[in-house]
N, CA, C and O atoms as CSV, one atom per row, in Angstrom:
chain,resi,resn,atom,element,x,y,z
A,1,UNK,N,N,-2.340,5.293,18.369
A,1,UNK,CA,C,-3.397,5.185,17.387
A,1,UNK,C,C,-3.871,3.736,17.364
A,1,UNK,O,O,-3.089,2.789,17.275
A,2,UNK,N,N,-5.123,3.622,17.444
A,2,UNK,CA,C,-5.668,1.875,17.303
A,2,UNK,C,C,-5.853,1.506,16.186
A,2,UNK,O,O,-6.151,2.402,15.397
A,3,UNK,N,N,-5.780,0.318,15.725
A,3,UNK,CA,C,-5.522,-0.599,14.677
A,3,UNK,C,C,-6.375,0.300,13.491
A,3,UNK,O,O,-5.953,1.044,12.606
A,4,UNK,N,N,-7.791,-0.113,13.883
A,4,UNK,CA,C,-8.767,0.382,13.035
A,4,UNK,C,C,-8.049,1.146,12.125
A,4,UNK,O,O,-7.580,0.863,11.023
A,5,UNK,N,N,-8.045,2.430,12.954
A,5,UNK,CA,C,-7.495,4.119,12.834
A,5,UNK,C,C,-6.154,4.051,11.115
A,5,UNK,O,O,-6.113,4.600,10.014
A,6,UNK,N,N,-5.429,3.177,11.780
A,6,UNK,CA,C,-3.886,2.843,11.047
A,6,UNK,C,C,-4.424,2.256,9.605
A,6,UNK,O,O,-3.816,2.432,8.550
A,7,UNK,N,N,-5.669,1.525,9.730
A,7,UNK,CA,C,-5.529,0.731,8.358
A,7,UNK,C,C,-6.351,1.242,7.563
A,7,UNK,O,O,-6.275,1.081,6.344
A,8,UNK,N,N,-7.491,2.109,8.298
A,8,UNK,CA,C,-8.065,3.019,7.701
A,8,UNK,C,C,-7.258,4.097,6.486
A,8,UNK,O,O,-7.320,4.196,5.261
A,9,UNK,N,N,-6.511,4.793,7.565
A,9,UNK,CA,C,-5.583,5.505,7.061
A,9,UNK,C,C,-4.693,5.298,6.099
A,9,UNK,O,O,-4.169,6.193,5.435
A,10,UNK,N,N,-4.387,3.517,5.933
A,10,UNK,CA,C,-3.273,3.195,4.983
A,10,UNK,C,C,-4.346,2.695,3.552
A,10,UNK,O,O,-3.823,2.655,2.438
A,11,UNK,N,N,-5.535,2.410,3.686
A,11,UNK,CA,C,-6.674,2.183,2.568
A,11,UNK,C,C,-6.865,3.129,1.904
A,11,UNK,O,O,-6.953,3.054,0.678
A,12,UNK,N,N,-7.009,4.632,2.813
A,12,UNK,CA,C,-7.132,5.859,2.217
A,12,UNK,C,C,-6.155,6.526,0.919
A,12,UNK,O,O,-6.302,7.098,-0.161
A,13,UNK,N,N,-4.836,5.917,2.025
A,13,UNK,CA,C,-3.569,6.732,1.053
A,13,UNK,C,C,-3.544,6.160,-0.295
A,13,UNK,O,O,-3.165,6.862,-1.232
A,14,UNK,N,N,-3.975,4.752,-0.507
A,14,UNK,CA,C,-3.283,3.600,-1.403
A,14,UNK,C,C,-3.844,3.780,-3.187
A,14,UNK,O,O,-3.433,3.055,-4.094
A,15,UNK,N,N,-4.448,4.461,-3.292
A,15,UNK,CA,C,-5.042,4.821,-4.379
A,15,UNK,C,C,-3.412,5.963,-5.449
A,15,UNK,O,O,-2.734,5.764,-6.457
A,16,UNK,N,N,-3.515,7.004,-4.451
A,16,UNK,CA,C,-2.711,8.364,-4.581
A,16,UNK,C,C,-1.279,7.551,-4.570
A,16,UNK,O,O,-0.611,7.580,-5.603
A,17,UNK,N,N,-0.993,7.124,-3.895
A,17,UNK,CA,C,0.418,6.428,-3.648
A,17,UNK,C,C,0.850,5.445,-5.313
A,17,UNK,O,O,1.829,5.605,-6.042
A,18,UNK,N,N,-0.692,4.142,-5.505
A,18,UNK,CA,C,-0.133,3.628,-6.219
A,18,UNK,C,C,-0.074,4.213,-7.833
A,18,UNK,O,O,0.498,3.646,-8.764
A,19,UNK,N,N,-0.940,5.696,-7.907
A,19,UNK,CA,C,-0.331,5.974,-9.310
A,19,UNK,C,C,0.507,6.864,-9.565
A,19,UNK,O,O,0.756,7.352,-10.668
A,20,UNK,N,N,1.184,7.219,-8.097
A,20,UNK,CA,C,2.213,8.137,-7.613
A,20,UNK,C,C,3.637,6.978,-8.153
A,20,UNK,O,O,4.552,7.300,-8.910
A,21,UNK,N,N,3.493,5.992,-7.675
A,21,UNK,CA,C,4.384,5.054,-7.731
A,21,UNK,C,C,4.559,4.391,-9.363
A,21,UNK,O,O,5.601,3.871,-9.761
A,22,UNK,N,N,3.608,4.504,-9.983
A,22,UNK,CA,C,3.361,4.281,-11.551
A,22,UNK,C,C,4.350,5.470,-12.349
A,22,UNK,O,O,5.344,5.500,-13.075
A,23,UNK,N,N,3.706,6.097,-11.923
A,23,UNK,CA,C,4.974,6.867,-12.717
A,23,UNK,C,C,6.321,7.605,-12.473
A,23,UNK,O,O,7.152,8.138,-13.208
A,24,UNK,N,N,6.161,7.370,-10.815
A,24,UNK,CA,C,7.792,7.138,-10.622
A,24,UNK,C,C,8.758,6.018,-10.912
A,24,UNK,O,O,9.859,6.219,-11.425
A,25,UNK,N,N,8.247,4.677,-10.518
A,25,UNK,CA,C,8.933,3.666,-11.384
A,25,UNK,C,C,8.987,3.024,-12.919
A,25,UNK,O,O,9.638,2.096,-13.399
A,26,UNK,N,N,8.032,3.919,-13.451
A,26,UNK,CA,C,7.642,3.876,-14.888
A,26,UNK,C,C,7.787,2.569,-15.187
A,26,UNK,O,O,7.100,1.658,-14.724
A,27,UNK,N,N,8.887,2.443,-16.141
A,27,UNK,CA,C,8.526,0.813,-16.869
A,27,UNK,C,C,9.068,-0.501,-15.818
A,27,UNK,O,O,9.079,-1.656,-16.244
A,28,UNK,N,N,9.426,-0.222,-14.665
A,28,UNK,CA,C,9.500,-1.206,-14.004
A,28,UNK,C,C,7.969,-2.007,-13.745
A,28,UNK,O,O,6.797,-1.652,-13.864
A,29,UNK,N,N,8.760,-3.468,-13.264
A,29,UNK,CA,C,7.772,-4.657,-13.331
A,29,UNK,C,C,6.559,-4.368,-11.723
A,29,UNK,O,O,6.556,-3.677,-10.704
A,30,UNK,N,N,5.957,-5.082,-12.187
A,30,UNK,CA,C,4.512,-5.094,-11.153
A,30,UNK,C,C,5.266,-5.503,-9.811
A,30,UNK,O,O,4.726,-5.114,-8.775
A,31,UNK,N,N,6.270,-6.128,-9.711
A,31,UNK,CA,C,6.807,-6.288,-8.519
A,31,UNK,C,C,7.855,-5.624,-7.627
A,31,UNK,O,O,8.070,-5.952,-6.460
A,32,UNK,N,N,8.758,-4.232,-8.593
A,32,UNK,CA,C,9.168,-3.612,-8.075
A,32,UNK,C,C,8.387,-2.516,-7.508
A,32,UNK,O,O,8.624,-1.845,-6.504
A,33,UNK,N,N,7.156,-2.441,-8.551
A,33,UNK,CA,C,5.966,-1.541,-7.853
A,33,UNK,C,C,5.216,-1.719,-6.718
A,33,UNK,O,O,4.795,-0.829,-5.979
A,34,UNK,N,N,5.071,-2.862,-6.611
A,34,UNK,CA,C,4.366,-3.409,-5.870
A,34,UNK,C,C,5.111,-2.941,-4.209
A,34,UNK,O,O,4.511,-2.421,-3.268
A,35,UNK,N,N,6.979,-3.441,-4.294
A,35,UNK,CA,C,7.436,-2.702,-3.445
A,35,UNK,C,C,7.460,-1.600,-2.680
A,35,UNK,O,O,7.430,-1.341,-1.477
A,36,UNK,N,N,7.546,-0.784,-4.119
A,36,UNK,CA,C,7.558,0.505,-3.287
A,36,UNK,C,C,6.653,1.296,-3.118
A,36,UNK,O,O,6.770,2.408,-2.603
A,37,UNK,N,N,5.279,0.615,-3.697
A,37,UNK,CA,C,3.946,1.014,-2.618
A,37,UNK,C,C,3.661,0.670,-1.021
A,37,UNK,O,O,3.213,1.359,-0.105
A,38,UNK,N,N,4.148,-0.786,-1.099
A,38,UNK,CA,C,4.331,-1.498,0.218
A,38,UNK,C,C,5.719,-0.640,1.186
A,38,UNK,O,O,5.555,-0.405,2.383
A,39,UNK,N,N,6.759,-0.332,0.606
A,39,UNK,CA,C,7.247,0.972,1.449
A,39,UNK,C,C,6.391,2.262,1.726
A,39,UNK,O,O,6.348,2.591,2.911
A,40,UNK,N,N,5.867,2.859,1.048
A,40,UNK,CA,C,5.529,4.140,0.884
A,40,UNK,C,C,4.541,4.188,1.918
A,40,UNK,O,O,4.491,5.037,2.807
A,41,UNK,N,N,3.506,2.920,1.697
A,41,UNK,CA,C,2.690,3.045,2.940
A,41,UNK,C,C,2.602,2.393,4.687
A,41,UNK,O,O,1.776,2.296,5.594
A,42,UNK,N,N,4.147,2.035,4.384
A,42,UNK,CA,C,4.385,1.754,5.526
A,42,UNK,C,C,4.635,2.980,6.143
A,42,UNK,O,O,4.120,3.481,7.143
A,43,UNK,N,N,5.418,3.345,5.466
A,43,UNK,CA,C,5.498,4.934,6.113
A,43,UNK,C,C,4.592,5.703,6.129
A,43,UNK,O,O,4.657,6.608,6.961
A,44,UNK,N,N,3.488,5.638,5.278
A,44,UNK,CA,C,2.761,6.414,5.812
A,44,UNK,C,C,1.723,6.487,7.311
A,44,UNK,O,O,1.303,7.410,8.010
A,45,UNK,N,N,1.571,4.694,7.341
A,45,UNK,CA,C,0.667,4.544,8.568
A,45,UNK,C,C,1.767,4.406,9.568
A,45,UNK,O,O,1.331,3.913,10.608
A,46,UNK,N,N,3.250,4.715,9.617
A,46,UNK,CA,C,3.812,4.265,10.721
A,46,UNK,C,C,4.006,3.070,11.377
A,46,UNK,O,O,4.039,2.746,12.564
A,47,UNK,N,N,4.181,2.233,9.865
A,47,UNK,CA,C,4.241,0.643,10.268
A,47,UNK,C,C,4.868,0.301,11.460
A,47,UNK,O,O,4.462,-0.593,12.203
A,48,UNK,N,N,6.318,1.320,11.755
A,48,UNK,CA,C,7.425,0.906,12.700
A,48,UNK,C,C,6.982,0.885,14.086
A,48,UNK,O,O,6.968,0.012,14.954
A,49,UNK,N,N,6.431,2.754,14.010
A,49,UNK,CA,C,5.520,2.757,15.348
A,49,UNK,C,C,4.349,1.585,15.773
A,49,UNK,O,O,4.114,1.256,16.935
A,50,UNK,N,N,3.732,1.081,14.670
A,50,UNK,CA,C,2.907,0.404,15.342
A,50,UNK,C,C,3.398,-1.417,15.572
A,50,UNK,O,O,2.647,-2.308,15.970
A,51,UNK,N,N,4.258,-1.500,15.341
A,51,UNK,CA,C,4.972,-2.789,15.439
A,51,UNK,C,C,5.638,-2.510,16.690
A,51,UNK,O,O,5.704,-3.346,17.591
A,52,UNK,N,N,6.224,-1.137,16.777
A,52,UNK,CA,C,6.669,-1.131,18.647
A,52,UNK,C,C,5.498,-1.002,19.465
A,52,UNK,O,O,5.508,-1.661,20.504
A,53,UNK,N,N,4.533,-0.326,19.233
A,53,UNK,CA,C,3.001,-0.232,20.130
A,53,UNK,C,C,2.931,-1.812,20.497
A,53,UNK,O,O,2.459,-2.104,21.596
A,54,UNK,N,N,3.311,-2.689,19.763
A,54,UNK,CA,C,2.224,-4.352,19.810
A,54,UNK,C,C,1.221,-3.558,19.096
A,54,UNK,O,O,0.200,-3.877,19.706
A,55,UNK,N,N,0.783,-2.540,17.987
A,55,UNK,CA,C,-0.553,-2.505,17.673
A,55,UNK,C,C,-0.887,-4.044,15.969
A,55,UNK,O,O,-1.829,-4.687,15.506
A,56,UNK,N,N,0.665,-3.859,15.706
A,56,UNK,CA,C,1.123,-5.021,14.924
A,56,UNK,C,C,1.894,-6.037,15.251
A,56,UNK,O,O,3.113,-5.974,15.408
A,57,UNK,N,N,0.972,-7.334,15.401
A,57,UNK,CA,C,1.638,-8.076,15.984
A,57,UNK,C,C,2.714,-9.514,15.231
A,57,UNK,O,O,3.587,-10.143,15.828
A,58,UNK,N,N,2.264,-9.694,13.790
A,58,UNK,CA,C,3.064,-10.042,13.041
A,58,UNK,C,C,3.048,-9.123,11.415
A,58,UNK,O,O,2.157,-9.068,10.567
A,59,UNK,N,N,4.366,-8.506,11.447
A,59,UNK,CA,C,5.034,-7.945,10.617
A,59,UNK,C,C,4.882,-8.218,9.189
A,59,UNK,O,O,4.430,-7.452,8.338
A,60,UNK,N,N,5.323,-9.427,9.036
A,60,UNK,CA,C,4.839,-10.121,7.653
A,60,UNK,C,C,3.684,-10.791,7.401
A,60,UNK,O,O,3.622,-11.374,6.318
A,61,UNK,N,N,2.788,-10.847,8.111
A,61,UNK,CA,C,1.437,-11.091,7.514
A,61,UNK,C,C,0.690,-9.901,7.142
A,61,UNK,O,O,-0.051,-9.754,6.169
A,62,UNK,N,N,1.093,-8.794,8.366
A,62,UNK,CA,C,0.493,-7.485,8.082
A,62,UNK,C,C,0.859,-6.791,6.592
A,62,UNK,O,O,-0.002,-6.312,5.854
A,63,UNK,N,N,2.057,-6.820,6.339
A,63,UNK,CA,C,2.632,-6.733,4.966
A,63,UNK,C,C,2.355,-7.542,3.882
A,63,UNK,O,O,2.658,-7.076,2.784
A,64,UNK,N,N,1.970,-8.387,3.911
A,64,UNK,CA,C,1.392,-9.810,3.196
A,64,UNK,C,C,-0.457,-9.226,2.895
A,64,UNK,O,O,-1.160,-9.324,1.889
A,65,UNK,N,N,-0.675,-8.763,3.960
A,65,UNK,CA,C,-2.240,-8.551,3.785
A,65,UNK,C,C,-2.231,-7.200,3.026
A,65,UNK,O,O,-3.003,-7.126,2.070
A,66,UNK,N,N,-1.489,-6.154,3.309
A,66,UNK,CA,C,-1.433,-4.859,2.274
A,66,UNK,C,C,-1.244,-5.139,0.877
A,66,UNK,O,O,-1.950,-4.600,0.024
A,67,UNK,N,N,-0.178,-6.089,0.551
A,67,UNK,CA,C,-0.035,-6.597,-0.713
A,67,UNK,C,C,-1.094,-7.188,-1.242
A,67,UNK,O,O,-1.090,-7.259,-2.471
A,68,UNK,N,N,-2.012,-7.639,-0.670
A,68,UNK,CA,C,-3.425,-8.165,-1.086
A,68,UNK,C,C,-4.073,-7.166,-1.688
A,68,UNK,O,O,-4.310,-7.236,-2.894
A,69,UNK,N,N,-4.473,-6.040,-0.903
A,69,UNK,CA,C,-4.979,-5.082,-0.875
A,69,UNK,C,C,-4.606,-4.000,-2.190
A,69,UNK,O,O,-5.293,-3.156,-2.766
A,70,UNK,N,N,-3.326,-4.407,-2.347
A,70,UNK,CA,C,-2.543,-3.017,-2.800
A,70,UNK,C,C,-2.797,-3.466,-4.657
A,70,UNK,O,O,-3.034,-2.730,-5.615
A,71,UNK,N,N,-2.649,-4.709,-4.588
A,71,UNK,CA,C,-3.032,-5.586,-5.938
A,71,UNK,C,C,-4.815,-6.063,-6.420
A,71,UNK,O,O,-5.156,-6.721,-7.403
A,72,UNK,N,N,-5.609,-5.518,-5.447
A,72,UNK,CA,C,-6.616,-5.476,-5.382
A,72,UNK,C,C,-7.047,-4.050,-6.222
A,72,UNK,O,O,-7.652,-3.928,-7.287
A,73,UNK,N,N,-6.520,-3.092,-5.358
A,73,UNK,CA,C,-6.389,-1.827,-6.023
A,73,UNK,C,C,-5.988,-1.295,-7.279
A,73,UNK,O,O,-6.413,-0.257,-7.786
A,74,UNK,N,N,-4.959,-2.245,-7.848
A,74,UNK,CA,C,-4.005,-2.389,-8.873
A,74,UNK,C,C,-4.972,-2.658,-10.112
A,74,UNK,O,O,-4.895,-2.185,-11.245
A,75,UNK,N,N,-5.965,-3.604,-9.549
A,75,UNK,CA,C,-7.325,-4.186,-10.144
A,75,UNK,C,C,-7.578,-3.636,-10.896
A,75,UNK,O,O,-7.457,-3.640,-12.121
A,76,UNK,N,N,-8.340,-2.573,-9.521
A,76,UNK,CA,C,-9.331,-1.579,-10.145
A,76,UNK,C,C,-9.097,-0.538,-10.963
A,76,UNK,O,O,-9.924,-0.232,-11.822
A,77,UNK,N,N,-8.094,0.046,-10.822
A,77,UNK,CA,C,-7.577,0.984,-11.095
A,77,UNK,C,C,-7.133,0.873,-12.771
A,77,UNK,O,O,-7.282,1.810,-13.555
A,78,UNK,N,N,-6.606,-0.359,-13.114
A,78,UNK,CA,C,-6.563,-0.860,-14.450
A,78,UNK,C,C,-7.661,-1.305,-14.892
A,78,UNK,O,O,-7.934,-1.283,-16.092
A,79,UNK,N,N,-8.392,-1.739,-14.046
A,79,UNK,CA,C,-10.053,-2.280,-15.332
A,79,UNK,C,C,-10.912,-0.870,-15.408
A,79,UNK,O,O,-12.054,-1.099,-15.807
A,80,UNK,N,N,-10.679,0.476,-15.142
A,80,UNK,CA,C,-10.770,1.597,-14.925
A,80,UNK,C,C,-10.729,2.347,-16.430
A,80,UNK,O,O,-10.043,1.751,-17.262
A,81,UNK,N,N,-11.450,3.711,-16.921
A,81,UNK,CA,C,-11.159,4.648,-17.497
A,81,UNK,C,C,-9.479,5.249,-17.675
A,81,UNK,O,O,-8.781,5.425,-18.674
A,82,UNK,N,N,-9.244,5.445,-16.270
A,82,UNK,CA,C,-8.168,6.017,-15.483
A,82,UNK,C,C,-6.838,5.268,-16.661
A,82,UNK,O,O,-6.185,6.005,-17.400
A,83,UNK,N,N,-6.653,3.865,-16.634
A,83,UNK,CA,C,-6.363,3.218,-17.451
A,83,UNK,C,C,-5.607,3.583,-18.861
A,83,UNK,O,O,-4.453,3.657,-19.284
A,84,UNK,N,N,-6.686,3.731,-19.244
A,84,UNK,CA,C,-6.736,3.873,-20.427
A,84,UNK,C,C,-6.452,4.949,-21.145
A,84,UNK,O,O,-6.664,5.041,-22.354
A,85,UNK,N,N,-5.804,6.087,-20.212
A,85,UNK,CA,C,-5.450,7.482,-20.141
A,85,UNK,C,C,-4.209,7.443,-21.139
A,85,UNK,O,O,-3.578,8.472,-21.381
């Protein structure tokens, strides 16, 4: 699978995952959450596989840049209706 394809795919999941992860870790802190979104979607795009492809070529930046992403999302999702549920 090419890069594109993978991060596409891991942008897609990250919505479903992180309020999947909200209320599985319930009152835990923004940073254990933060974790185990950053697991969840490793697995989902096949982080491992693509770190053996070479389609990832450093590990922790790639993980570093999801966490961007994933707290980006975190954003929105709280300045949101959804929120306020």
């Amino acid at each position: 699978m090419n890069f594109l394809n993978m991060f596409l795919r891991g942008l897609a999941v990250l919505p479903g995952m992180i309020q999947g992860v909200e209320s599985f870790v319930g009152n835990g802190n923004g940073d254990q959450k933060k974790a185990a979104a950053l697991s969840m979607v490793g697995s989902a795009i096949n982080l491992t596989d693509a770190i053996a492809n070479k389609h990832v070529l450093d590990p922790a930046q790639f993980q570093g840049g999801l966490g961007k992403v994933i707290d980006g999302i975190v954003d929105c999702l709280n300045s949101s209706a959804w929120s306020k549920l």
